[in-house]
C-alpha positions in Angstrom: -13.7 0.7 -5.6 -13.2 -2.3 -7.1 -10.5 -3.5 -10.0 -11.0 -6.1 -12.1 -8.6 -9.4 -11.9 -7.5 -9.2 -15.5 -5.2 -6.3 -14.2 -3.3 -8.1 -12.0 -2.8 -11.9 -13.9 -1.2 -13.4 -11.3 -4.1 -13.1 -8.9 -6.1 -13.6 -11.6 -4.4 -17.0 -11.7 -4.2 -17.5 -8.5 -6.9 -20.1 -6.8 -9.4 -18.9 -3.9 -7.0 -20.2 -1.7 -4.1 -18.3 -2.6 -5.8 -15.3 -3.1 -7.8 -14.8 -0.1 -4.0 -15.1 1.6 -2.6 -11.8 1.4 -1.1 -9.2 4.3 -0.8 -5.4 4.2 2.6 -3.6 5.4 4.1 -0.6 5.0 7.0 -0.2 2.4 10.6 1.9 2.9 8.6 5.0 1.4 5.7 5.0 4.3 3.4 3.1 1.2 0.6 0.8 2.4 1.1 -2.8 -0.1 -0.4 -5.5 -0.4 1.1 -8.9 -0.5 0.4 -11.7 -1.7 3.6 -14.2 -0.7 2.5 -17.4 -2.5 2.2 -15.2 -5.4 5.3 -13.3 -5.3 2.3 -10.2 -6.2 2.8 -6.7 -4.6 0.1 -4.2 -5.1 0.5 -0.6 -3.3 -2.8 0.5 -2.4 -2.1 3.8 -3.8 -2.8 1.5 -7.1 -5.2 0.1 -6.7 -6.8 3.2 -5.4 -6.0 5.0 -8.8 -6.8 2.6 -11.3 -3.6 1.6 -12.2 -2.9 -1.8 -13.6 0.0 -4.3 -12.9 3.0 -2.9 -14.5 4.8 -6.5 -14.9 6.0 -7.1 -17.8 4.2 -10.2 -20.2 7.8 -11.6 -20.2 8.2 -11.4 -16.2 4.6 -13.0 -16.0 5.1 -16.0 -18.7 8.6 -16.6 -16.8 6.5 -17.4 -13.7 3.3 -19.1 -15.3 5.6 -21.5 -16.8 7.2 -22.1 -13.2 3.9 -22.4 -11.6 2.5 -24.6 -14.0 6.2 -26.8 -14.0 5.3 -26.7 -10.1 2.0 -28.5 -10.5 
């Protein structure tokens, strides 16, 4: 399956580099996620799996494209 970047901006945002650095653990409910730390991104696989797009909220996800950009 695959699911298309523009439901998760911040790995659509992310570069190569920051994408292709990700780890999978196992949450306090027994869920496989996957993280991406640079990101600050958590997907459970259970979502991707589903079809279910990010659930942050565009005010969460300007907050932190304004910092990353600020970063730069």
């Amino acid at each position: 399956m695959l699911a298309p970047l523009a439901w998760y901006p911040r790995l659509l945002h992310a570069t190569d580099a920051e994408r292709n650095d990700w780890l999978v653990f196992e949450d306090t409910n027994g869920r496989d996620v996957i993280f991406w730390e640079q990101l600050d991104e958590l997907i459970p696989v259970v979502a991707l799996l589903s079809g279910t797009p990010s659930r942050e909220s565009s005010r969460s996800f300007e907050r932190w494209l304004a910092a990353r950009k600020a970063a730069a």
